[in-house]
mmCIF file of the protein (N, C-alpha, C, O) and its ligand, coordinates in Angstrom:
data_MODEL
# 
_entry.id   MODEL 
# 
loop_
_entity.id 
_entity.type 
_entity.pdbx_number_of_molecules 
1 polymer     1 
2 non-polymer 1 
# 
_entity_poly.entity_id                      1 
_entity_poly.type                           'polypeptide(L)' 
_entity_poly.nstd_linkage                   no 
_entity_poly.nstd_monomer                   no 
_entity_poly.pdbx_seq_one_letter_code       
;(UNK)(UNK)(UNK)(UNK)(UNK)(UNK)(UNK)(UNK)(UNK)(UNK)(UNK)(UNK)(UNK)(UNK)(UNK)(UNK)
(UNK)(UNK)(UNK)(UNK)(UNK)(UNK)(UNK)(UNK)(UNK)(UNK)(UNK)(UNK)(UNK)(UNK)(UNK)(UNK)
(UNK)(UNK)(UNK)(UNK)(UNK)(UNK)(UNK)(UNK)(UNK)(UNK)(UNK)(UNK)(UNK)(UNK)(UNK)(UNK)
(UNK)(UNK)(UNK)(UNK)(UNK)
;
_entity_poly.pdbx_seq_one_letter_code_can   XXXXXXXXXXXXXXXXXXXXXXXXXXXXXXXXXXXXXXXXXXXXXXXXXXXXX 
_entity_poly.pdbx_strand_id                 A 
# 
loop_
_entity_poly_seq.entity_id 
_entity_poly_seq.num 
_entity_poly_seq.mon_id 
_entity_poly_seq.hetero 
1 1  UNK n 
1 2  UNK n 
1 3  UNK n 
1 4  UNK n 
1 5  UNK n 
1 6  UNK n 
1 7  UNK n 
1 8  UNK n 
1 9  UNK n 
1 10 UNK n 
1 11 UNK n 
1 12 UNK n 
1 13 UNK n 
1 14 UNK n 
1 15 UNK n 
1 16 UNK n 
1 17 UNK n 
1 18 UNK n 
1 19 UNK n 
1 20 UNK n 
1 21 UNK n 
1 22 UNK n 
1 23 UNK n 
1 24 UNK n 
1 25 UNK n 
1 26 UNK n 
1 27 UNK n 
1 28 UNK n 
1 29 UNK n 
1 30 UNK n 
1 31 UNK n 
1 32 UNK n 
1 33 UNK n 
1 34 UNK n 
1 35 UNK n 
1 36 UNK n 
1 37 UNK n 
1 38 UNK n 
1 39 UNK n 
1 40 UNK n 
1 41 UNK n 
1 42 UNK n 
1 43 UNK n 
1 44 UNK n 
1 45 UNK n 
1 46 UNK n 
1 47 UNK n 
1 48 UNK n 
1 49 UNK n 
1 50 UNK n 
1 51 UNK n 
1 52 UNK n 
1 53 UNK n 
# 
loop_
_struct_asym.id 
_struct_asym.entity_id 
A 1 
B 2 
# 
loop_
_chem_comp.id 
_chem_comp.type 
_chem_comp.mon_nstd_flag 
UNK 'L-peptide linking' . 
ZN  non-polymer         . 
# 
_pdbx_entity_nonpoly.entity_id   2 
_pdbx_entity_nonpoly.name        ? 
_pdbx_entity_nonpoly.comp_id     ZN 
# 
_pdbx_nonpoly_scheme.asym_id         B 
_pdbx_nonpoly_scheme.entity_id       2 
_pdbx_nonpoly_scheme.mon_id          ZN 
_pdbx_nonpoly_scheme.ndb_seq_num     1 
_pdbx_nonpoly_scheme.pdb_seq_num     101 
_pdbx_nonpoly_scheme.auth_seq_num    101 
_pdbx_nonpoly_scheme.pdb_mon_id      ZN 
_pdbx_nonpoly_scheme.auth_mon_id     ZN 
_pdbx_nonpoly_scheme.pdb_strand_id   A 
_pdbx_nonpoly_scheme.pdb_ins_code    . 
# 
loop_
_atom_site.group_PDB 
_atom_site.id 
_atom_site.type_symbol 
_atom_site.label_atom_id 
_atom_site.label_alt_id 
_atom_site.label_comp_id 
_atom_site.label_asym_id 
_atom_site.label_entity_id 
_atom_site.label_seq_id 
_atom_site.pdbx_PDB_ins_code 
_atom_site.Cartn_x 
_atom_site.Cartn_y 
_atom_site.Cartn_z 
_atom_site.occupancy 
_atom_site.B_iso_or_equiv 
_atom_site.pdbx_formal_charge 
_atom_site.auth_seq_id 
_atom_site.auth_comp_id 
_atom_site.auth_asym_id 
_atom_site.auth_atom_id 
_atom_site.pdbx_PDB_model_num 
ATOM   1   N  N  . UNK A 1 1  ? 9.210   5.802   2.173  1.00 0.00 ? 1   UNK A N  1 
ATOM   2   C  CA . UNK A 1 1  ? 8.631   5.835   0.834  1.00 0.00 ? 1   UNK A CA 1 
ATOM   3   C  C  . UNK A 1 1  ? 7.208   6.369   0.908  1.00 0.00 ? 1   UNK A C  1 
ATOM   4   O  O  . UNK A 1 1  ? 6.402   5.634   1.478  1.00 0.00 ? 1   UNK A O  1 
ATOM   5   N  N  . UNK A 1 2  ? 6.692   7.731   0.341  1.00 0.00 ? 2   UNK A N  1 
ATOM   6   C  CA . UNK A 1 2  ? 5.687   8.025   0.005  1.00 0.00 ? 2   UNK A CA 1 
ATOM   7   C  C  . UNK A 1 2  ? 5.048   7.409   -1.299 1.00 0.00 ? 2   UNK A C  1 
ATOM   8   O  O  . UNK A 1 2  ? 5.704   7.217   -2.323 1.00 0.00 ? 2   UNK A O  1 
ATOM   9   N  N  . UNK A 1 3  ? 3.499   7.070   -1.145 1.00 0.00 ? 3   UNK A N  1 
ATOM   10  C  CA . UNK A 1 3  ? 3.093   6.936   -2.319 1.00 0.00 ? 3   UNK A CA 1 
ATOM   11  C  C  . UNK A 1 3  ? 1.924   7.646   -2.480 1.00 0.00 ? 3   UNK A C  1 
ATOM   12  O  O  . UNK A 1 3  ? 1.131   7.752   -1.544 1.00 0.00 ? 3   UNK A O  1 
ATOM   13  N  N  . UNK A 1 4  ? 1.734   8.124   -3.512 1.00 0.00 ? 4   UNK A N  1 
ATOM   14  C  CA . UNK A 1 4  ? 0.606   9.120   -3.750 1.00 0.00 ? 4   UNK A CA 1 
ATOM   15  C  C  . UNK A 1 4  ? -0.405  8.904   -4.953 1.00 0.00 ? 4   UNK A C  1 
ATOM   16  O  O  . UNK A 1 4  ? -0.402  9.516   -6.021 1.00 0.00 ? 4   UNK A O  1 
ATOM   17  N  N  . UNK A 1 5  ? -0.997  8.219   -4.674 1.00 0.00 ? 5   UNK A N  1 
ATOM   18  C  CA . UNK A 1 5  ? -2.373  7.785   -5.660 1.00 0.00 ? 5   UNK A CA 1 
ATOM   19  C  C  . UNK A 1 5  ? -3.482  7.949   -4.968 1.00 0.00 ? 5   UNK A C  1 
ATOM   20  O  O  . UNK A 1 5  ? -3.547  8.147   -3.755 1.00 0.00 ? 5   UNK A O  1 
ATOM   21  N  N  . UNK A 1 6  ? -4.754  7.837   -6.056 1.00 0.00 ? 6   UNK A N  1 
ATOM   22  C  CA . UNK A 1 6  ? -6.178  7.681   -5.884 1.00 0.00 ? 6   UNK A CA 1 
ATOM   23  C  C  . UNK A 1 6  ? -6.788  7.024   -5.985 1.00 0.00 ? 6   UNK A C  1 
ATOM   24  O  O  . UNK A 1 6  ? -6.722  6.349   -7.012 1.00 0.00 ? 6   UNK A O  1 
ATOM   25  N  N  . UNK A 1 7  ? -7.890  6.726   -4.937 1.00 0.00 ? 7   UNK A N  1 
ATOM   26  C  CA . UNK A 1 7  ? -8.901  5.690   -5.468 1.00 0.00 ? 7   UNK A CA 1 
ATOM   27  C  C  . UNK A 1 7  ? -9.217  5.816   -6.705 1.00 0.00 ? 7   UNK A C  1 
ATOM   28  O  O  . UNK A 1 7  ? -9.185  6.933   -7.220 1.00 0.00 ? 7   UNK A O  1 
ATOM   29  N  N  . UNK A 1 8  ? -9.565  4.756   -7.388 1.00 0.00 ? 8   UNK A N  1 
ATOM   30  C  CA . UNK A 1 8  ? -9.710  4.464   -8.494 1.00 0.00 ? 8   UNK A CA 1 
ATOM   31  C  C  . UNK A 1 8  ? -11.799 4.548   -8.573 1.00 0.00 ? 8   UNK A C  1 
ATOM   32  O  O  . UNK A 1 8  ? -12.576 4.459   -9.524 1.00 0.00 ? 8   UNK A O  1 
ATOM   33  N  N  . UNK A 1 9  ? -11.925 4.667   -7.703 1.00 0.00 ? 9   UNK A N  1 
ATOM   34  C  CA . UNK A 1 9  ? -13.624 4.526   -7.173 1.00 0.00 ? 9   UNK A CA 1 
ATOM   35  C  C  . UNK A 1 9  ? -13.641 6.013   -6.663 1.00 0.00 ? 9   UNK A C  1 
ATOM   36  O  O  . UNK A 1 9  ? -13.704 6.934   -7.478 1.00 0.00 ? 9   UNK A O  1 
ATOM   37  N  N  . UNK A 1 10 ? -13.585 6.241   -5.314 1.00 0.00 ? 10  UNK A N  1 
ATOM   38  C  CA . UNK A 1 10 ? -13.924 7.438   -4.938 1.00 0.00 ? 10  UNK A CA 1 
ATOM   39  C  C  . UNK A 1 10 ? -13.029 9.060   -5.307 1.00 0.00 ? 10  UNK A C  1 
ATOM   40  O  O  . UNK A 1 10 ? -13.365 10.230  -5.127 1.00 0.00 ? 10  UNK A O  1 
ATOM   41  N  N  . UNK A 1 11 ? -11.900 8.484   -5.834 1.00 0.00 ? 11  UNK A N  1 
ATOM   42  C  CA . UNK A 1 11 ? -11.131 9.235   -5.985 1.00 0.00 ? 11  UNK A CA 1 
ATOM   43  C  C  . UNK A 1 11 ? -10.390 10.194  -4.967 1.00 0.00 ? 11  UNK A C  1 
ATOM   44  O  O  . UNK A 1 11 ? -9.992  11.352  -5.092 1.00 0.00 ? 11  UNK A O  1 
ATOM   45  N  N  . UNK A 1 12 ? -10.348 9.327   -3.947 1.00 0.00 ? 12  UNK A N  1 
ATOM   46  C  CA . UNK A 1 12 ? -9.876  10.056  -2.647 1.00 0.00 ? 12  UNK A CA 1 
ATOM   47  C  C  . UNK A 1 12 ? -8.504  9.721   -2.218 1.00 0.00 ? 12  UNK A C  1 
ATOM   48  O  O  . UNK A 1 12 ? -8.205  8.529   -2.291 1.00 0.00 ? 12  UNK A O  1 
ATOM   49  N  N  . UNK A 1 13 ? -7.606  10.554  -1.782 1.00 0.00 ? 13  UNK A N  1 
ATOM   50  C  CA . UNK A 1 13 ? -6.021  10.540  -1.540 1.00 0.00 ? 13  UNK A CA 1 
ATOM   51  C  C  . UNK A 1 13 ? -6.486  9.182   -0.942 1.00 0.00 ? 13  UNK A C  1 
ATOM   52  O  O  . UNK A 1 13 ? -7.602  8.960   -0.472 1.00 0.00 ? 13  UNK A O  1 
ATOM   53  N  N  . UNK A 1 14 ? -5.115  8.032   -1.065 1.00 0.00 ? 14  UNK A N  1 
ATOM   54  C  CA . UNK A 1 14 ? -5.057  6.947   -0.280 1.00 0.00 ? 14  UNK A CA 1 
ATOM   55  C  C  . UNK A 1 14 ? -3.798  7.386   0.716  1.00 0.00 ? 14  UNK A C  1 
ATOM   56  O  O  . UNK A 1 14 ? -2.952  8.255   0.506  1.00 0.00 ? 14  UNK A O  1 
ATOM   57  N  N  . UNK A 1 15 ? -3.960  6.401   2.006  1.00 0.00 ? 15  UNK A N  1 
ATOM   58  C  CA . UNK A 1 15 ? -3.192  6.398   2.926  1.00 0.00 ? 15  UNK A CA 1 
ATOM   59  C  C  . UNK A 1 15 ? -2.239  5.327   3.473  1.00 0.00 ? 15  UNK A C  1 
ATOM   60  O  O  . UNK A 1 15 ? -2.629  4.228   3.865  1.00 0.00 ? 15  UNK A O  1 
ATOM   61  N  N  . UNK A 1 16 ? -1.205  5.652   3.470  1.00 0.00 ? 16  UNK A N  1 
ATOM   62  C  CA . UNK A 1 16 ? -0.187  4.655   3.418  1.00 0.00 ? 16  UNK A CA 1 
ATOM   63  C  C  . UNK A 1 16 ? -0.633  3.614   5.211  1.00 0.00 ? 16  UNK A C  1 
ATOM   64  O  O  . UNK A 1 16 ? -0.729  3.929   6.397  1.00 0.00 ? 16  UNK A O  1 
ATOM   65  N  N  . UNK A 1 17 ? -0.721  2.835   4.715  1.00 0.00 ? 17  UNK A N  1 
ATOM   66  C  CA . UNK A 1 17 ? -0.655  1.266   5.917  1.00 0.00 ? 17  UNK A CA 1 
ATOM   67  C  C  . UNK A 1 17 ? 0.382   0.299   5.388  1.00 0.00 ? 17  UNK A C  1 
ATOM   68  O  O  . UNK A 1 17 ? 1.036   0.202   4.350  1.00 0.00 ? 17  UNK A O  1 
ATOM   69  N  N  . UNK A 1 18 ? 0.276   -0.326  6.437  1.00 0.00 ? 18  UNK A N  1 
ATOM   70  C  CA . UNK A 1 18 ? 1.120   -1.941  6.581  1.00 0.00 ? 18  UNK A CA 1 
ATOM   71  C  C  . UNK A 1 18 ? 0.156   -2.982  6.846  1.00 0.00 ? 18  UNK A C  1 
ATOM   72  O  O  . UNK A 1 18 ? -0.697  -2.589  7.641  1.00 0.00 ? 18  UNK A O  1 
ATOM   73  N  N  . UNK A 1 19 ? 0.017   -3.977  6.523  1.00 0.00 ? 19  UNK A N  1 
ATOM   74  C  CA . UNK A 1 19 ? 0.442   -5.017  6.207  1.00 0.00 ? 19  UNK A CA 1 
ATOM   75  C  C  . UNK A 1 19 ? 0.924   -6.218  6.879  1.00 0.00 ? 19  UNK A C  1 
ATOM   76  O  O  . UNK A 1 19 ? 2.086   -6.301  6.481  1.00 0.00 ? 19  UNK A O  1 
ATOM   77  N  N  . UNK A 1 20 ? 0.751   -6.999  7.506  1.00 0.00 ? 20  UNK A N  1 
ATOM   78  C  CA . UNK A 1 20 ? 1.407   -7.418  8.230  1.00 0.00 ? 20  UNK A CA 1 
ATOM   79  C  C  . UNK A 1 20 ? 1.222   -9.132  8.083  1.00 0.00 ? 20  UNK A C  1 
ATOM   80  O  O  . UNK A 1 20 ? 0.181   -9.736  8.342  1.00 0.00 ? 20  UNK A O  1 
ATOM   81  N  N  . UNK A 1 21 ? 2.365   -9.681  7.650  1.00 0.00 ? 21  UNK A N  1 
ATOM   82  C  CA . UNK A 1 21 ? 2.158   -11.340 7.035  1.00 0.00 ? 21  UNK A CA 1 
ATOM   83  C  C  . UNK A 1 21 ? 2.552   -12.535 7.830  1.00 0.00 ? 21  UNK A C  1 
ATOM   84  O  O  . UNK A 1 21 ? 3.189   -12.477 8.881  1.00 0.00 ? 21  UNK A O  1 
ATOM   85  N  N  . UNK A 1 22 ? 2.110   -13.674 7.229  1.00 0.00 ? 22  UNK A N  1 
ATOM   86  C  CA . UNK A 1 22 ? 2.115   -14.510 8.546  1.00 0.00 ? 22  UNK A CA 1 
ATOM   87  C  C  . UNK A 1 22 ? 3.522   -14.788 8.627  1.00 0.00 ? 22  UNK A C  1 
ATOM   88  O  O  . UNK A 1 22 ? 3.774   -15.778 9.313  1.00 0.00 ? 22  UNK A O  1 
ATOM   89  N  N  . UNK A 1 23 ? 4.430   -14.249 8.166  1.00 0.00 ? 23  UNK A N  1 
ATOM   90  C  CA . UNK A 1 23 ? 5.903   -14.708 8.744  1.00 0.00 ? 23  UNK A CA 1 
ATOM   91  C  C  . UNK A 1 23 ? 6.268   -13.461 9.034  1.00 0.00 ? 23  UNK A C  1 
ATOM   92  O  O  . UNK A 1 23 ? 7.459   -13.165 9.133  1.00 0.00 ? 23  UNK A O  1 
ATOM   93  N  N  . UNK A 1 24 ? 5.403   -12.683 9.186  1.00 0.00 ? 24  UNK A N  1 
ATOM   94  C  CA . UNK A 1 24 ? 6.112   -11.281 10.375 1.00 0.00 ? 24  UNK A CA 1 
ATOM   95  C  C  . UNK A 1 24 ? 6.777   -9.944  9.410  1.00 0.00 ? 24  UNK A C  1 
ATOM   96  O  O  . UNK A 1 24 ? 7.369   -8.947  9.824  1.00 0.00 ? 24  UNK A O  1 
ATOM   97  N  N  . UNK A 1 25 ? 6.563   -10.190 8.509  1.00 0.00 ? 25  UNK A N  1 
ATOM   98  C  CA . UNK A 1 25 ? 7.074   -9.161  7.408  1.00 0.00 ? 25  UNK A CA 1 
ATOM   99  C  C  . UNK A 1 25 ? 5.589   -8.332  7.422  1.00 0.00 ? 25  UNK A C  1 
ATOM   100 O  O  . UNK A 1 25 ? 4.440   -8.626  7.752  1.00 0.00 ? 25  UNK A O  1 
ATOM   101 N  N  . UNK A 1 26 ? 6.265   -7.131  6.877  1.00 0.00 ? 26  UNK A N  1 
ATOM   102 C  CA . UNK A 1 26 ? 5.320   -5.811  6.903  1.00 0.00 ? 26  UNK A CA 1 
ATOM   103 C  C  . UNK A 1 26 ? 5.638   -5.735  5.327  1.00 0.00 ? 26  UNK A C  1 
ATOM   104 O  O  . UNK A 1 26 ? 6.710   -5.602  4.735  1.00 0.00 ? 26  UNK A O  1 
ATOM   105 N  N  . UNK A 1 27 ? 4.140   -5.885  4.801  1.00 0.00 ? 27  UNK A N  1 
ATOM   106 C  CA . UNK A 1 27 ? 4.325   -5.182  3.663  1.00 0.00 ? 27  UNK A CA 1 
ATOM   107 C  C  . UNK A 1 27 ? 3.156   -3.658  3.531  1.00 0.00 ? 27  UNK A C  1 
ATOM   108 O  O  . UNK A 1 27 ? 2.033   -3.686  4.036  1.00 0.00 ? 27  UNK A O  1 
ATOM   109 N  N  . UNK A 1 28 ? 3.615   -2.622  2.890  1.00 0.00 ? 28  UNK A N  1 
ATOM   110 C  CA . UNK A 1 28 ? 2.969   -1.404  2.622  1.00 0.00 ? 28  UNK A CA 1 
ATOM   111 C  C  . UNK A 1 28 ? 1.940   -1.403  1.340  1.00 0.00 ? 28  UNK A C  1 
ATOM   112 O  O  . UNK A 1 28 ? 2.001   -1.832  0.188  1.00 0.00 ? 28  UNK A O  1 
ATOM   113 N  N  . UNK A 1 29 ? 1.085   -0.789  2.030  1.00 0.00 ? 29  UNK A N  1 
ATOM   114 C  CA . UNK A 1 29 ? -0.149  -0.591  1.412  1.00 0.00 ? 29  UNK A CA 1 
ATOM   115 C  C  . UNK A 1 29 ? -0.534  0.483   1.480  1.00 0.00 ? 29  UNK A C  1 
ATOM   116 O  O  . UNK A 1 29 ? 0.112   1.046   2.364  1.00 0.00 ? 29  UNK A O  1 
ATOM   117 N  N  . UNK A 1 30 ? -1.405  1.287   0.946  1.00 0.00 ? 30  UNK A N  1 
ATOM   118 C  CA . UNK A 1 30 ? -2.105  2.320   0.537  1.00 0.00 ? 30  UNK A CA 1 
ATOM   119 C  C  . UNK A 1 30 ? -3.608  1.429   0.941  1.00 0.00 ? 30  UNK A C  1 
ATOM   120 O  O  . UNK A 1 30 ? -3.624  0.232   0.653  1.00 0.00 ? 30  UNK A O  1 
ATOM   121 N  N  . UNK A 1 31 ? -4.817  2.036   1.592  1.00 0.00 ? 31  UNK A N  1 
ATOM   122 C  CA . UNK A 1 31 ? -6.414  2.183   2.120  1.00 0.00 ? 31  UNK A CA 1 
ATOM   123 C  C  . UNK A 1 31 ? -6.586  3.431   1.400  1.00 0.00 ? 31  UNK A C  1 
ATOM   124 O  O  . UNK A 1 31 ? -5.820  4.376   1.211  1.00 0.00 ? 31  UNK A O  1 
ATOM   125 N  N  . UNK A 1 32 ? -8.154  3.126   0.935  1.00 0.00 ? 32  UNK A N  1 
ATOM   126 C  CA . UNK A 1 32 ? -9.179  4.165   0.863  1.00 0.00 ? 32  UNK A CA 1 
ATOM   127 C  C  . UNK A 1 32 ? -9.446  4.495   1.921  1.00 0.00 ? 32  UNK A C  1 
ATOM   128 O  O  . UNK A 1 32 ? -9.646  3.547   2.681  1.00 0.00 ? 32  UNK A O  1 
ATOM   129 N  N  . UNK A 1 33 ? -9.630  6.237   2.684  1.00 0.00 ? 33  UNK A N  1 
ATOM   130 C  CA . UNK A 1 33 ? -10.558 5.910   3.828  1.00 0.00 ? 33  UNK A CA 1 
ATOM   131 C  C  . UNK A 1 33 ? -11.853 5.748   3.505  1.00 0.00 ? 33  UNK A C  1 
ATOM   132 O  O  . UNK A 1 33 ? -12.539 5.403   4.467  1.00 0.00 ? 33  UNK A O  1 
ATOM   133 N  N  . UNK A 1 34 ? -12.464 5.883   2.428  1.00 0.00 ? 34  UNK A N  1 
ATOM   134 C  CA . UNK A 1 34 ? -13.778 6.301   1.813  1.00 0.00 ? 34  UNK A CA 1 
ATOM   135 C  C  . UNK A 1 34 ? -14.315 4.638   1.789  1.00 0.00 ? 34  UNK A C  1 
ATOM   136 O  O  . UNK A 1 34 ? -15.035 4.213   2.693  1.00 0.00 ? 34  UNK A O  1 
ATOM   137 N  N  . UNK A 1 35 ? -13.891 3.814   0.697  1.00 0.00 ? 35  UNK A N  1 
ATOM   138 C  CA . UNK A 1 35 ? -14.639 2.988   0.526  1.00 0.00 ? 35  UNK A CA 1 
ATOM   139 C  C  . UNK A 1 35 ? -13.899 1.552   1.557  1.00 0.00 ? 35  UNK A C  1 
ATOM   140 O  O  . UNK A 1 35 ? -14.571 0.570   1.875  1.00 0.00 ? 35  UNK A O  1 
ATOM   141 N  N  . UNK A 1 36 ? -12.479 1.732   1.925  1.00 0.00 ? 36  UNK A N  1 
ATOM   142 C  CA . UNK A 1 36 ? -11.659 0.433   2.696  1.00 0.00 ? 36  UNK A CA 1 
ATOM   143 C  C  . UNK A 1 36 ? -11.452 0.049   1.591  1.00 0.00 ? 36  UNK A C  1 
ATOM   144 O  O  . UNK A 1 36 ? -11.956 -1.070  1.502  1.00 0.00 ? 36  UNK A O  1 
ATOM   145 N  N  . UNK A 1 37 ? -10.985 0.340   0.660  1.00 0.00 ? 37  UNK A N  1 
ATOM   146 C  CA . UNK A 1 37 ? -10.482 -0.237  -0.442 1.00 0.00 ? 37  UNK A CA 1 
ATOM   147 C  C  . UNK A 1 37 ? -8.811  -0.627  -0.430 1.00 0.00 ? 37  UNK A C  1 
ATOM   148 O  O  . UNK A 1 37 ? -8.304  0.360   0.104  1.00 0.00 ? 37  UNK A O  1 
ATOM   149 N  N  . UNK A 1 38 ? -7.848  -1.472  -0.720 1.00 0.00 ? 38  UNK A N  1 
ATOM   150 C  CA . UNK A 1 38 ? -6.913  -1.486  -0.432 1.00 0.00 ? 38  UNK A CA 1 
ATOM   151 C  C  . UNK A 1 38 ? -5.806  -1.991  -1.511 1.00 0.00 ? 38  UNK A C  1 
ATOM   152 O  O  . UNK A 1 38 ? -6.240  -2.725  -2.398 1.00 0.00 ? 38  UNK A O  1 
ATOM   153 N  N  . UNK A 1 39 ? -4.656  -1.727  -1.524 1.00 0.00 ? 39  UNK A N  1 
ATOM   154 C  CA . UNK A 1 39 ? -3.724  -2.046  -2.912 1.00 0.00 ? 39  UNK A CA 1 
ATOM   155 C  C  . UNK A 1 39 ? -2.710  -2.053  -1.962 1.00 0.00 ? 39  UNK A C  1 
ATOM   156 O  O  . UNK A 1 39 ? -2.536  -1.500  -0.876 1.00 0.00 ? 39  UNK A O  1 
ATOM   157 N  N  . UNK A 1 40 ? -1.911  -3.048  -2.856 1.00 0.00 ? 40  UNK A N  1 
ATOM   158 C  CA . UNK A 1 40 ? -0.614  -2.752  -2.614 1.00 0.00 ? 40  UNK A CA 1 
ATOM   159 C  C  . UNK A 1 40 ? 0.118   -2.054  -3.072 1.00 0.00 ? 40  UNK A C  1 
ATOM   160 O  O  . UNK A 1 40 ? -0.193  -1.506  -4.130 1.00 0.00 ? 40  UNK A O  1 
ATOM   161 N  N  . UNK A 1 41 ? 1.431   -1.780  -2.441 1.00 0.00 ? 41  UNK A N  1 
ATOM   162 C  CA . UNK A 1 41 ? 2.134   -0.693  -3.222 1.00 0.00 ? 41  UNK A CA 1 
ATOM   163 C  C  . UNK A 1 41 ? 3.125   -1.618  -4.309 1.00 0.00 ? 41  UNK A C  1 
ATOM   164 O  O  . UNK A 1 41 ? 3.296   -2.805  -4.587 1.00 0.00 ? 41  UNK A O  1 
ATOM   165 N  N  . UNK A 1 42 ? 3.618   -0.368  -4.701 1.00 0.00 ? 42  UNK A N  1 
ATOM   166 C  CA . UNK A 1 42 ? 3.982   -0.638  -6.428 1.00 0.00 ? 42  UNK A CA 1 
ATOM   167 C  C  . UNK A 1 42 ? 5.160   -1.633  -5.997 1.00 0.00 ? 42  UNK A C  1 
ATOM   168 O  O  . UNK A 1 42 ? 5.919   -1.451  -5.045 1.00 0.00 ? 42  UNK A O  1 
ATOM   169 N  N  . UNK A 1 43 ? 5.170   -2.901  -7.025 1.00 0.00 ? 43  UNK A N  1 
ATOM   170 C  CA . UNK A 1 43 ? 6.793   -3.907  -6.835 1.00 0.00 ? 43  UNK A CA 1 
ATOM   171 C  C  . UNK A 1 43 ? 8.237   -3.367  -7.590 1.00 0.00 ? 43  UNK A C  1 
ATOM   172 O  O  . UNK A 1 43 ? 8.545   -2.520  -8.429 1.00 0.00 ? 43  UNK A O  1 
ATOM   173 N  N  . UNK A 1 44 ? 8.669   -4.023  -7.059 1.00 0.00 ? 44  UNK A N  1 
ATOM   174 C  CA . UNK A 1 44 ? 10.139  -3.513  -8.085 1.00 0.00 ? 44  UNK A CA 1 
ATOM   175 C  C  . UNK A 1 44 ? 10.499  -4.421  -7.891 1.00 0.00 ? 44  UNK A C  1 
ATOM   176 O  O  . UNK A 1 44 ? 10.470  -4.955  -6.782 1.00 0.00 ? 44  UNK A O  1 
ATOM   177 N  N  . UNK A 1 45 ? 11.302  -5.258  -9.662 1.00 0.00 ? 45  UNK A N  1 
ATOM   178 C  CA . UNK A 1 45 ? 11.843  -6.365  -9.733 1.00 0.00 ? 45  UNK A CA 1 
ATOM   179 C  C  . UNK A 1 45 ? 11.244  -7.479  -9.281 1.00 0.00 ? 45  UNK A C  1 
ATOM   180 O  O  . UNK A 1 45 ? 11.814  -8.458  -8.798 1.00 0.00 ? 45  UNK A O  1 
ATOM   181 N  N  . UNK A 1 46 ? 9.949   -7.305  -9.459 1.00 0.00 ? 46  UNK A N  1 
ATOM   182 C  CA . UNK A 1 46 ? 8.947   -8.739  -8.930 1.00 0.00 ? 46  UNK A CA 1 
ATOM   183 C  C  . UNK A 1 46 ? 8.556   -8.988  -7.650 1.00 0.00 ? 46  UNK A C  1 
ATOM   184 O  O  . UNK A 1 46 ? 7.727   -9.827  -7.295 1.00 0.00 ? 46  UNK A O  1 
ATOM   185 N  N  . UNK A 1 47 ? 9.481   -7.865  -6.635 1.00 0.00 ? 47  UNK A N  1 
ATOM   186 C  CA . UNK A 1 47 ? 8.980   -8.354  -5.148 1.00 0.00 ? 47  UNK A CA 1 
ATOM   187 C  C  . UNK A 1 47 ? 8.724   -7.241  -4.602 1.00 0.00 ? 47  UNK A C  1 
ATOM   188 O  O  . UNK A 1 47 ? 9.152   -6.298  -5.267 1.00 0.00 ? 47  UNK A O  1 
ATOM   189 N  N  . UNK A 1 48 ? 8.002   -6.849  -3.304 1.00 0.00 ? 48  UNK A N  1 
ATOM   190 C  CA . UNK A 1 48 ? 7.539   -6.140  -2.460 1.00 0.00 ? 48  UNK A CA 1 
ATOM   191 C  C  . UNK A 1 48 ? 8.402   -4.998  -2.458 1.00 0.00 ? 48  UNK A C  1 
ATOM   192 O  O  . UNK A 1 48 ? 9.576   -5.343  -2.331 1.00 0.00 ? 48  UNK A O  1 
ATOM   193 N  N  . UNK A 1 49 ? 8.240   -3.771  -2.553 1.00 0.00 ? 49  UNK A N  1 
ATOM   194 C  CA . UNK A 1 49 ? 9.056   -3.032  -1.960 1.00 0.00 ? 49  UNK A CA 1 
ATOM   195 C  C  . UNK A 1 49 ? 8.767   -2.579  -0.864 1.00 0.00 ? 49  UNK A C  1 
ATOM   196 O  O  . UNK A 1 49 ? 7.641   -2.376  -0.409 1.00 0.00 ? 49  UNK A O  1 
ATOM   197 N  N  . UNK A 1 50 ? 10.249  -2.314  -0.166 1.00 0.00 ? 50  UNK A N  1 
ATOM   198 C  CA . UNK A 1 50 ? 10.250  -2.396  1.483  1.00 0.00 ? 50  UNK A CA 1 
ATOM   199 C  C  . UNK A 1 50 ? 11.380  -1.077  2.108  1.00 0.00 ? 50  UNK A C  1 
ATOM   200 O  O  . UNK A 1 50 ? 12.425  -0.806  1.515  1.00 0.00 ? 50  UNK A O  1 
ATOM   201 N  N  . UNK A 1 51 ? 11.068  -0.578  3.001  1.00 0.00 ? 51  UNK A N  1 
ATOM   202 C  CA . UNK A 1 51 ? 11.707  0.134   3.345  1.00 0.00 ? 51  UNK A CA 1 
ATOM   203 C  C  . UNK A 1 51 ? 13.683  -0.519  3.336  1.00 0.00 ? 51  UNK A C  1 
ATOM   204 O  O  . UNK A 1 51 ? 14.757  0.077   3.263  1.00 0.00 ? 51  UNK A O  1 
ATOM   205 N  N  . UNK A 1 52 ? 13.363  -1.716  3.430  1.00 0.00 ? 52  UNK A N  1 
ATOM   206 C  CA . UNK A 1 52 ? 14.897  -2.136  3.569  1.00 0.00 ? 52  UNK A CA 1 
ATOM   207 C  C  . UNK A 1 52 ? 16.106  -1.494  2.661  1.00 0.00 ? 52  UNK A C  1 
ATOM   208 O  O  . UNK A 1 52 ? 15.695  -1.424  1.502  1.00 0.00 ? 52  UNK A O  1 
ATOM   209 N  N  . UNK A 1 53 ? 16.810  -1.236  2.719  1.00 0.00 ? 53  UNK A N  1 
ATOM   210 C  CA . UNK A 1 53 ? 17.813  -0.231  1.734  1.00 0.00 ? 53  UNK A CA 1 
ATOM   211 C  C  . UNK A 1 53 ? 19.055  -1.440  1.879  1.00 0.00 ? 53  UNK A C  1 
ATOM   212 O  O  . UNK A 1 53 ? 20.143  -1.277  1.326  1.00 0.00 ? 53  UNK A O  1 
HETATM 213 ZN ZN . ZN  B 2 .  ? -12.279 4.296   -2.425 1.00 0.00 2 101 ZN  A ZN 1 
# 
């Protein structure tokens, strides 16, 4: 899953990361490199979306 947004501040491409939770699940995120700003990526149906298919 690509995601392709902008800082909302610097306006600079964000870069897809993970995430990583205390029960071992990876969730994906998008970083600023500019400011370390960080979001999660978009939910579907209320929960994380995940590479899982
Ligand atoms: Zn930024």
């Amino acid at each position: 899953m690509a995601v392709n947004a902008s800082c909302a501040s610097c306006d600079e491409p964000l870069k897809n990361d993970y995430l990583k939770l205390d029960d071992g699940s990876m969730v994906q995120i998008s970083i600023c490199p500019e400011c370390e700003g960080k979001i999660k990526s978009p939910q579907c149906c209320g929960e994380d979306m995940t590479c899982l298919i």
